[in-house]
MDAnalysis code that builds the backbone (N, CA, C; Angstrom):
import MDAnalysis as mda
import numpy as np

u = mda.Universe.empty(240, n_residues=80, atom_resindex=np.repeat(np.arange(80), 3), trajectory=True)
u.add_TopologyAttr("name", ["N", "CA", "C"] * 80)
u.add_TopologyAttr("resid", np.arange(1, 81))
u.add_TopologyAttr("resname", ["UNK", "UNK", "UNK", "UNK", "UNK", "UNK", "UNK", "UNK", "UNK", "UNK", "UNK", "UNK", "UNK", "UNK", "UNK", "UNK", "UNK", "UNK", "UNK", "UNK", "UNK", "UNK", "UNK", "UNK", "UNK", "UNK", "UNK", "UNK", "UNK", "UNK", "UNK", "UNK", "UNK", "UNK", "UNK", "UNK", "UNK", "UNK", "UNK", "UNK", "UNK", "UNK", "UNK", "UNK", "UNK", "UNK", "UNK", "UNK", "UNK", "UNK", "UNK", "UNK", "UNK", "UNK", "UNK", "UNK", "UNK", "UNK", "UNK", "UNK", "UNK", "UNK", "UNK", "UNK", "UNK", "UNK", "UNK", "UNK", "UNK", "UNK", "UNK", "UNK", "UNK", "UNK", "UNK", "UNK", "UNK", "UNK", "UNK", "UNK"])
u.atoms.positions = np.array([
    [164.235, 96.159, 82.724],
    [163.259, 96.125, 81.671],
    [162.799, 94.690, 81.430],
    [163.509, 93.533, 81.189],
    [163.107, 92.591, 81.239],
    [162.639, 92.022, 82.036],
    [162.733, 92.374, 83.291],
    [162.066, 91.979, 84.572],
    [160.432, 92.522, 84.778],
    [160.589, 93.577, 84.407],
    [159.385, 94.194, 84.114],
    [158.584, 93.279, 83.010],
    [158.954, 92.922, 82.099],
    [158.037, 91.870, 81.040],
    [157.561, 90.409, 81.673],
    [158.585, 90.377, 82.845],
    [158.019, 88.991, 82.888],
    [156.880, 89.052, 83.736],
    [157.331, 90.454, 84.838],
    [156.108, 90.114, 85.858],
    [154.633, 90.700, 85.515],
    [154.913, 91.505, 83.781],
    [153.389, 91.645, 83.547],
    [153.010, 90.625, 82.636],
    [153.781, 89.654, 81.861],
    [153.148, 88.689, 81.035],
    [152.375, 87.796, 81.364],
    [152.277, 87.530, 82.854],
    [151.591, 86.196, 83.093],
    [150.433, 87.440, 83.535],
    [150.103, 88.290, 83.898],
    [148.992, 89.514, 84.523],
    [148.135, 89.818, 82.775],
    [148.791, 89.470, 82.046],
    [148.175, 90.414, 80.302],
    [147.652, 88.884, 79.888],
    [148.234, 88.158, 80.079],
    [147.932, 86.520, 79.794],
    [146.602, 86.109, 80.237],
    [146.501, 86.657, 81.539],
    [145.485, 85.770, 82.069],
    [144.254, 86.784, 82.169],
    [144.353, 88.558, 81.470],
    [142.740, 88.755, 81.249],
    [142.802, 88.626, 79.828],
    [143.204, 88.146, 78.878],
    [142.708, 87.718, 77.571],
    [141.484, 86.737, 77.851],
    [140.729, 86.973, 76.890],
    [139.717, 85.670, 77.341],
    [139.721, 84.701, 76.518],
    [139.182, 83.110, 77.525],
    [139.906, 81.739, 76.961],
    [139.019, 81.693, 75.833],
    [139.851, 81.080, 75.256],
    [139.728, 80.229, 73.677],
    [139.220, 79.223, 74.040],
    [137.510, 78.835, 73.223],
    [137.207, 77.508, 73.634],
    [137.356, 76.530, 72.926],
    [137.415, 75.281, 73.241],
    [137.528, 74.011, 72.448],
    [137.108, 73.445, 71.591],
    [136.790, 73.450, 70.745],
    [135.943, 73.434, 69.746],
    [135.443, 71.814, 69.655],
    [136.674, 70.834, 70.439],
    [136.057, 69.456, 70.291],
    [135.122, 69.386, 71.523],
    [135.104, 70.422, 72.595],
    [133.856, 70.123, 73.309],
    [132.236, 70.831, 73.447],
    [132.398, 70.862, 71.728],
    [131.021, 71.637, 71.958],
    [130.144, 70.445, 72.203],
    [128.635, 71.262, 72.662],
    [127.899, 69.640, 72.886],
    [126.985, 69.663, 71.851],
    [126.329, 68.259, 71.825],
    [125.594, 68.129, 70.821],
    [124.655, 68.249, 70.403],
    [124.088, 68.236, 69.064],
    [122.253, 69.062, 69.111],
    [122.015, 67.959, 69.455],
    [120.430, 68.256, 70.172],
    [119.500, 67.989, 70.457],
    [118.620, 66.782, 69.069],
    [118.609, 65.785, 69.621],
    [118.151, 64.493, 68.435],
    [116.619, 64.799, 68.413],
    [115.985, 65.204, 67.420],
    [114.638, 64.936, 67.007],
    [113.917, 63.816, 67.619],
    [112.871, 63.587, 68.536],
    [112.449, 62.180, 68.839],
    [111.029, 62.056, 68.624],
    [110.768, 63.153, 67.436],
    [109.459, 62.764, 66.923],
    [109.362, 61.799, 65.827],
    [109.388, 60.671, 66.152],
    [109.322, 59.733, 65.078],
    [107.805, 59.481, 64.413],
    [107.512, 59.138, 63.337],
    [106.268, 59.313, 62.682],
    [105.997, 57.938, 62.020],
    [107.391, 56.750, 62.459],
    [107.198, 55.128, 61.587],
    [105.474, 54.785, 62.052],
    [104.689, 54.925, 63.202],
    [103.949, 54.299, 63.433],
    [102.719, 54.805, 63.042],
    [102.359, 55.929, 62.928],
    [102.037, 56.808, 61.659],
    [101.743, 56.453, 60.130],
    [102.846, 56.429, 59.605],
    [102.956, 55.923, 58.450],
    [102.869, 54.467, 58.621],
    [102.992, 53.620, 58.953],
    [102.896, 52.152, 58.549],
    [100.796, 52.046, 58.440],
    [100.551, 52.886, 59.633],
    [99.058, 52.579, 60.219],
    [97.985, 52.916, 58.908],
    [98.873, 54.420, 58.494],
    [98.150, 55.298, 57.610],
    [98.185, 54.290, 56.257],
    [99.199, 53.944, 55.795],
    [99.788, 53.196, 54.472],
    [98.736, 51.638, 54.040],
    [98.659, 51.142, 55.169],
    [97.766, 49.908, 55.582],
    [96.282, 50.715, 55.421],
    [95.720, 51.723, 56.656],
    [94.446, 51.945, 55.874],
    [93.812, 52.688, 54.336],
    [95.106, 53.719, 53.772],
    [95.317, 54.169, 52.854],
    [95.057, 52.993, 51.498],
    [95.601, 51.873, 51.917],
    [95.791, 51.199, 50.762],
    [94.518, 50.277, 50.819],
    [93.685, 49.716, 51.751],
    [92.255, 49.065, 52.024],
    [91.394, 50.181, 51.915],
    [91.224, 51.593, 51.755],
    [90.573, 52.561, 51.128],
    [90.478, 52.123, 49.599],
    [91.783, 53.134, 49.603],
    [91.874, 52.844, 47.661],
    [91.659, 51.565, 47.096],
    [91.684, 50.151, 47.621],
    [91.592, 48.759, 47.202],
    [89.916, 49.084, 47.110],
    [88.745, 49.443, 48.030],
    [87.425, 49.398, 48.309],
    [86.744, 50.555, 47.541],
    [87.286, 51.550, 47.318],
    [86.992, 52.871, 46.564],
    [87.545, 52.654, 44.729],
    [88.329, 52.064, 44.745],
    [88.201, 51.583, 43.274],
    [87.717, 50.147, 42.509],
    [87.601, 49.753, 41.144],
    [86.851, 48.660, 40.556],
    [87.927, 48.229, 39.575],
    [88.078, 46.952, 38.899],
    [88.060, 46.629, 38.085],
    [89.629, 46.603, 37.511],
    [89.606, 47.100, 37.019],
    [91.331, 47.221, 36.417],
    [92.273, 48.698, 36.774],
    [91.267, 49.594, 37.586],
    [91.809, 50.584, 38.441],
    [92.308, 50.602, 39.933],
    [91.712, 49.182, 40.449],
    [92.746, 48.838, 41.422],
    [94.396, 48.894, 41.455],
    [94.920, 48.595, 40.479],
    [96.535, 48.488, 40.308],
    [96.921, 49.655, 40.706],
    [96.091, 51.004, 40.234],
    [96.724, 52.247, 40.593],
    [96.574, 52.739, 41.678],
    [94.806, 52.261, 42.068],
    [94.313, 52.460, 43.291],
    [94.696, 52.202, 44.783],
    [95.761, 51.170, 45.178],
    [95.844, 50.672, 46.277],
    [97.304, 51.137, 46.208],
    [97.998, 51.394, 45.278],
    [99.281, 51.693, 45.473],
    [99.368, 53.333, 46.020],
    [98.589, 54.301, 45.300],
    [97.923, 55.243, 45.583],
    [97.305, 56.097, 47.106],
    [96.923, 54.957, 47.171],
    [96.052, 55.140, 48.636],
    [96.965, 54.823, 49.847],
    [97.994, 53.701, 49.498],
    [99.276, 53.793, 50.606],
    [99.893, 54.434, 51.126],
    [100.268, 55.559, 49.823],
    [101.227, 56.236, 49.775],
    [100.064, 57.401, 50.427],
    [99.076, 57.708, 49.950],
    [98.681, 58.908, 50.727],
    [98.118, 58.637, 52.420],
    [97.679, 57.876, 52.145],
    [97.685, 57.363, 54.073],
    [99.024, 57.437, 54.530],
    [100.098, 57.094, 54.273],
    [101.594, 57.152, 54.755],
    [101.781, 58.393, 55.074],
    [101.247, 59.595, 54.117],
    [101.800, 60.655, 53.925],
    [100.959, 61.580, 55.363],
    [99.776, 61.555, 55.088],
    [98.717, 62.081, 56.001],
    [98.887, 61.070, 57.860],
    [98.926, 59.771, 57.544],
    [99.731, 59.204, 58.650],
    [100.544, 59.978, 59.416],
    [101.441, 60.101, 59.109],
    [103.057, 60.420, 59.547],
    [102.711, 61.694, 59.984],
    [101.396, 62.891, 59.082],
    [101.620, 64.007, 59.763],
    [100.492, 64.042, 61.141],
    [99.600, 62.933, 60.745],
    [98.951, 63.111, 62.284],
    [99.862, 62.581, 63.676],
    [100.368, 61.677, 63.152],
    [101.034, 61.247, 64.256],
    [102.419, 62.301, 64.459],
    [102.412, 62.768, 63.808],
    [103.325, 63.977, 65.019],
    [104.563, 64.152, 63.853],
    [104.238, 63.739, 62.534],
    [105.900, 64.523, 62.044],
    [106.282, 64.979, 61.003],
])
């Protein structure tokens, strides 16, 4: 009887199926749509818009304004 266990344990052992490693899963895939050049381009003409499209003591709001939405519209033309 015990002889019998041994010569089926390594036969029951080996169709279990393997357990995988969990430290070798691989890794996602890195995003390489970057959008910095985008936004810097957009932010710069965004903000010489709003500086030329507003007057007077509405500049302060105007150019800060216009950065931020060129940045924003930037970034999504250029891809992100």
């Amino acid at each position: 009887m015990l002889a019998a266990s041994l010569v089926l344990a390594p036969a029951i052992a080996s169709s279990e199926p393997a357990i995988q490693n969990p430290l070798n899963t691989p890794a996602p895939t890195q995003n390489a749509n970057s959008c910095m050049e985008g936004t810097i381009a957009g932010g710069l003409i965004g903000a010489g818009i709003g500086g030329v499209a507003t007057r007077g003591r509405a500049r302060w709001i105007g150019i800060p304004v216009g950065a931020v939405g060129g940045a924003l519209l930037g970034c999504q033309i250029d891809g992100g």
